[in-house]
C-alpha positions in Angstrom: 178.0 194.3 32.2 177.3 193.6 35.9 174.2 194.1 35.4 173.3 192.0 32.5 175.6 189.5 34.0 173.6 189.8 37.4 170.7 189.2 35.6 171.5 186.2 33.4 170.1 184.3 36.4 167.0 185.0 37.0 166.3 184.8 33.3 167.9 181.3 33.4 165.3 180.7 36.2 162.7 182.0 34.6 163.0 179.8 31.5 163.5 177.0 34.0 160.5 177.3 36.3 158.2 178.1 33.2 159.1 174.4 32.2 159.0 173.0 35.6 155.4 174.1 35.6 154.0 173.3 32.5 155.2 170.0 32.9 153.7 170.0 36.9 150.5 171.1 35.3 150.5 168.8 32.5 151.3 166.4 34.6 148.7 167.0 36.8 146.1 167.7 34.2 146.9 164.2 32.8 146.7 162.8 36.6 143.7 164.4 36.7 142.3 162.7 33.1 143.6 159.4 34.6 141.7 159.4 37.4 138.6 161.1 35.9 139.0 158.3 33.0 139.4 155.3 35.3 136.4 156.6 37.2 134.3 157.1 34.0 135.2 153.2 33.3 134.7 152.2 36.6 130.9 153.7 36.5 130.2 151.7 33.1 131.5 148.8 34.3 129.0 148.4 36.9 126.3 149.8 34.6 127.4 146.8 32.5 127.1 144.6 35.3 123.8 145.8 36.6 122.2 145.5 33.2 123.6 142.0 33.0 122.2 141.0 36.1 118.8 143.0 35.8 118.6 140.6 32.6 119.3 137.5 34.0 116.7 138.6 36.9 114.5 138.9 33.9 115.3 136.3 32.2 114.5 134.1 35.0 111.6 135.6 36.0 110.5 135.2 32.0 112.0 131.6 32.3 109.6 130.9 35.7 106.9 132.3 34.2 107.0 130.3 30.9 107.7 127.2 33.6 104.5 128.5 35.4 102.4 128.4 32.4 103.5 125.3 31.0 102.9 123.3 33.9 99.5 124.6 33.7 98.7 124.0 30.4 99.6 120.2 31.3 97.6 119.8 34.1 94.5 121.5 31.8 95.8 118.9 29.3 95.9 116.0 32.1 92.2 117.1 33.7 90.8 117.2 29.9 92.5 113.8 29.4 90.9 112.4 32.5 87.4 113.8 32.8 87.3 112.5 28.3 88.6 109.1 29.7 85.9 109.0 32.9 82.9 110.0 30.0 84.1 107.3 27.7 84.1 104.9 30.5 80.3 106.1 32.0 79.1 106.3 28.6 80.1 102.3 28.3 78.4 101.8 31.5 75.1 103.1 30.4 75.4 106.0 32.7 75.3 109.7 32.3 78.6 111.2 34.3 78.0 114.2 36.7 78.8 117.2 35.4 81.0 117.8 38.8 82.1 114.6 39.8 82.2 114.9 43.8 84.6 113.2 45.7 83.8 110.0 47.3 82.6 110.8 50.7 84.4 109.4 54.1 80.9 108.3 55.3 78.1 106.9 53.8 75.1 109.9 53.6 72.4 108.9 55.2 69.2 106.9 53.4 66.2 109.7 52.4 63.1 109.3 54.3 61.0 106.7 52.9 57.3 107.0 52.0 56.8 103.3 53.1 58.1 101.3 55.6 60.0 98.0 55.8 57.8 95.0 55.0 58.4 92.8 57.8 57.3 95.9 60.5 54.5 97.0 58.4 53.6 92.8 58.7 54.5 93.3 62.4 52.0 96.2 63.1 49.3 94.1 61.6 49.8 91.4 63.4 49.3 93.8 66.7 46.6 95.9 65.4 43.6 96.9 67.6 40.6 95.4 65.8 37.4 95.9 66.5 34.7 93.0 65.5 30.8 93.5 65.3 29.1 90.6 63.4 25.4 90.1 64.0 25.9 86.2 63.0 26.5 85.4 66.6 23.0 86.4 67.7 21.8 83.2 65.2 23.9 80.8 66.4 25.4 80.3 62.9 29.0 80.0 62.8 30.8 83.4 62.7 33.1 83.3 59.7 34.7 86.8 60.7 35.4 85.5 63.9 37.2 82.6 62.7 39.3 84.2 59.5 40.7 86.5 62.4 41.5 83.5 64.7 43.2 81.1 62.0 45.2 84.2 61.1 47.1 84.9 64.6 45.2 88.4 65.3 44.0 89.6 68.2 40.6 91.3 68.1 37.6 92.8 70.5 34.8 90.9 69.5 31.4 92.6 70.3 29.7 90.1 69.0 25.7 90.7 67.5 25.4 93.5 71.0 25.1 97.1 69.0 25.7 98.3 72.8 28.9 97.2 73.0 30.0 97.7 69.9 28.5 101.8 70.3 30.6 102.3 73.6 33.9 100.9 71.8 33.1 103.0 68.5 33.0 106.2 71.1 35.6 105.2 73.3 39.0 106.8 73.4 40.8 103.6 71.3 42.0 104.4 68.5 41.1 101.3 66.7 43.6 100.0 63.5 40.4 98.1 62.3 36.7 98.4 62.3 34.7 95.4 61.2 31.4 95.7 60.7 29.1 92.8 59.7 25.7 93.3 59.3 25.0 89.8 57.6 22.2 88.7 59.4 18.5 90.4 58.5 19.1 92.7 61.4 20.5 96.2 60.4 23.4 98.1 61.6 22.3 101.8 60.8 21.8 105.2 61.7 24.1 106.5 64.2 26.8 103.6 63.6 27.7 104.6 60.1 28.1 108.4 61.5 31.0 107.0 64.2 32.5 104.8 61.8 32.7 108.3 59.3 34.6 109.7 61.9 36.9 106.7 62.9 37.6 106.8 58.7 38.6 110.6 58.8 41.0 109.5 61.7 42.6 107.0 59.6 41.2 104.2 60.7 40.4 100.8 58.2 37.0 99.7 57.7 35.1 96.4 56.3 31.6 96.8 55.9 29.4 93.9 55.3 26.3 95.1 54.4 23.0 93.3 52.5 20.3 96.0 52.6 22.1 99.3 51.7 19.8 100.3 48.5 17.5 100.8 52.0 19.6 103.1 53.6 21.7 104.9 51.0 19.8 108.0 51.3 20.4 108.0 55.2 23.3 108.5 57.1 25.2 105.9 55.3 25.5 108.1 52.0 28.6 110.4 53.5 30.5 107.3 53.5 28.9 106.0 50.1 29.9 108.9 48.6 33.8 109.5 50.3 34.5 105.9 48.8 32.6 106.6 45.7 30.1 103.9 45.1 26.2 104.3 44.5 23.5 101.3 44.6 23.4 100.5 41.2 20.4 98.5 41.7 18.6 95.9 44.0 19.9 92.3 43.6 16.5 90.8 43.9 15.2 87.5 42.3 11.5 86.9 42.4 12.2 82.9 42.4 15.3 82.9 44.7 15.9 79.0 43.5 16.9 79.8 40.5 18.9 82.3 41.2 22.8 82.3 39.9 24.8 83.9 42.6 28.0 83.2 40.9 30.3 86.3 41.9 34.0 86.9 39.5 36.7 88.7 40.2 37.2 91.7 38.6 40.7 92.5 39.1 42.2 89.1 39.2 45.2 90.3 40.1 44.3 92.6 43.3 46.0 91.5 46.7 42.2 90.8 47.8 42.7 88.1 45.8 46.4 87.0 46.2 47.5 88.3 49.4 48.0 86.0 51.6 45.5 83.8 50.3 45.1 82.6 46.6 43.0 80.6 44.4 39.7 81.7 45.6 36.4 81.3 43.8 32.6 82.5 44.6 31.4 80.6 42.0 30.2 77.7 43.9 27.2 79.2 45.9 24.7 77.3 48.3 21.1 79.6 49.1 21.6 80.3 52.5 18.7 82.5 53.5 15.7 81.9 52.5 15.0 85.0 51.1 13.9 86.9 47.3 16.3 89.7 48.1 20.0 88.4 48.1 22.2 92.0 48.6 22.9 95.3 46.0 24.3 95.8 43.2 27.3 98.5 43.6 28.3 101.2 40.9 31.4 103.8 40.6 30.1 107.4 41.1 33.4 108.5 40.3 33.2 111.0 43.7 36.3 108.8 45.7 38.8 106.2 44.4 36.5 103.4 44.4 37.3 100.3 42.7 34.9 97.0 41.8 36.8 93.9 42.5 34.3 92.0 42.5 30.8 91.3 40.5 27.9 89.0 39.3 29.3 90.2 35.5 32.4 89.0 34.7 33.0 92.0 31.8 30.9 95.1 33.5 33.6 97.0 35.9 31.8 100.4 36.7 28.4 98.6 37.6 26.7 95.2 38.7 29.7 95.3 41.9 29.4 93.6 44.8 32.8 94.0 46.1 34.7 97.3 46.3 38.0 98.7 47.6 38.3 102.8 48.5 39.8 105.0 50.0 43.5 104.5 49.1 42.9 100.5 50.3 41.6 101.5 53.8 38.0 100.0 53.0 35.9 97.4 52.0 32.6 97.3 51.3 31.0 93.9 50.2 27.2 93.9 49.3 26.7 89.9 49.2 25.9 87.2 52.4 28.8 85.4 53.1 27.0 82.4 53.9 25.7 81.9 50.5 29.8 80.7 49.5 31.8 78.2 50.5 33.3 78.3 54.6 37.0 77.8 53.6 36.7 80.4 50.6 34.9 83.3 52.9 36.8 83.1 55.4 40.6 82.9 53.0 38.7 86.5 51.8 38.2 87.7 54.7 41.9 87.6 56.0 43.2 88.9 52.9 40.2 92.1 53.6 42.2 91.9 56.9 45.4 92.0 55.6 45.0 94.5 52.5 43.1 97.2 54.4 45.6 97.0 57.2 48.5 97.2 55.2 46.8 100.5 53.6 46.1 101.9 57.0 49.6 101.4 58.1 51.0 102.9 55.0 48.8 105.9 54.7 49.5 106.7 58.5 52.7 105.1 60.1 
């Protein structure tokens, strides 16, 4: 009995501790759930919250981009607006817009080179242009009507007078003359040699007016390079076997040519006086067609390629007149003459500023 007795307690314990334990370890086990479960919670809670925000950040950056896109469709829209509104507006104004509209510059751009020059220093430069005067009319002791257009229009001039010396050293001088007149009115010729230095002072740039009676005598000579530059041929002599009753009336051509006009106007060679004595009264031009020649004037009123006595060549740098001044009125010659001047200067200073 003792010993059952003695034993009853450490059964009692037994049965006690085996309790104890299993509630410990359930305990513990469900500590252990707890804490595994709150964690577990925890972890999707900031997984929730990360996705949220993730989204918003999204959502945002969906929301900027639709913003982005949007205002950029309305400035498209605006520019399209504008640049129809500017077209309707040029179209009213007869213009055709640039397709690139530039901006308005802060400074003006500069003027393009110009081909010609202001009028009042071209009129200037011809007022101080070297001319150079040969007219055999002052060996007669007639009155010099080239000598007086260039006086009563404010130039200044070197005047050789009728000495063919003089007017050879200044042809080969070193002067690089503006304007050349030579006037061979009187029956004396200027020939040979002279038309081969006045050649050269043309290729130079120079402006030439050549008064000339008898060329259908030299045309095959040394005059014919300059014949044919211009562009003229004799067409034929103007000869009259009873001088008398001769009509020298000359007509303009081109009525509207500066040579007529400019500075001068309402010129006429139809009143005519016989001045020399003589059967043969000049030439009779004609257009080759080799240069840019041009008959302004002419003893036929409807022929323009023939029956010339007047002619312009040479892009307005010559003249080359075939009748004797003195056979026309003084006042009328010499208006003529200074618009010769004044036309073949302007050319010169055109063609070579």
């Amino acid at each position: 009995m003792r010993n059952l007795i003695s034993h009853q307690p450490f059964a009692m314990k037994k049965w006690i501790i085996l309790p104890v334990c299993i509630f410990l370890v359930t305990v513990a086990c469900l500590s252990s759930g707890q804490a595994d479960q709150s964690l577990l919670q925890t972890q999707t809670a900031l997984q929730v919250q990360l996705t949220l925000q993730a989204q918003q950040a999204n959502q945002g950056a969906q929301e900027t981009t639709a913003a982005a896109e949007r205002t950029r469709i309305a400035q498209e829209v605006q520019a399209t607006l504008l640049a129809e509104q500017i077209a309707q507006l040029t179209q009213q104004a007869g213009q055709v817009p640039p397709t690139n509209p530039a901006p308005p510059p802060t400074e003006p751009p500069p003027l393009p080179p110009s081909s010609s020059e202001p009028a009042v220093d071209i009129e200037q430069k011809i007022k101080n242009a070297k001319i150079l005067l040969f007219e055999d009319m002052s060996g007669t002791g007639q009155l010099e009507y080239y000598q007086e257009a260039l006086e009563m229009g404010g130039y200044t001039f070197k005047d050789d007078g009728s000495a063919q010396g003089w007017f050879k050293d200044d042809l080969l001088s070193s002067t690089q003359w503006d304007l050349i007149i030579a006037a061979s009115e009187a029956r004396t010729k200027i020939q040979g040699e002279f038309f081969v230095y006045l050649l050269d002072h043309i290729n130079r740039g120079a402006a030439v007016i050549i008064e000339h009676w008898a060329l259908d005598d030299l045309s095959q000579g040394k005059v014919a390079p300059i014949l044919s530059k211009c562009g003229v041929g004799i067409y034929r002599d103007w000869y009259f076997d009873e001088w008398w009753l001769a009509d020298l009336s000359i007509y303009p051509l081109v009525p509207d040519h500066p040579v007529w006009n400019s500075p001068n106007k309402g010129i006429s060679l139809r009143n005519f006086a016989v001045f020399w004595n003589e059967t043969d009264q000049g030439d009779l031009l004609k257009i080759t067609g080799t240069g840019d020649a041009q008959l302004i004037a002419g003893t036929k009123a409807t022929s323009k390629s023939d029956h010339g006595v007047v002619a312009s060549c040479l892009g307005g740098r010559m003249i080359l007149q075939t009748f004797s001044s003195h056979n026309y009125r003084r006042d009328m010659v010499t208006s003529l003459i200074q618009n010769y001047v004044h036309y073949t200067l302007t050319n010169r200073f055109l063609s070579q500023p």
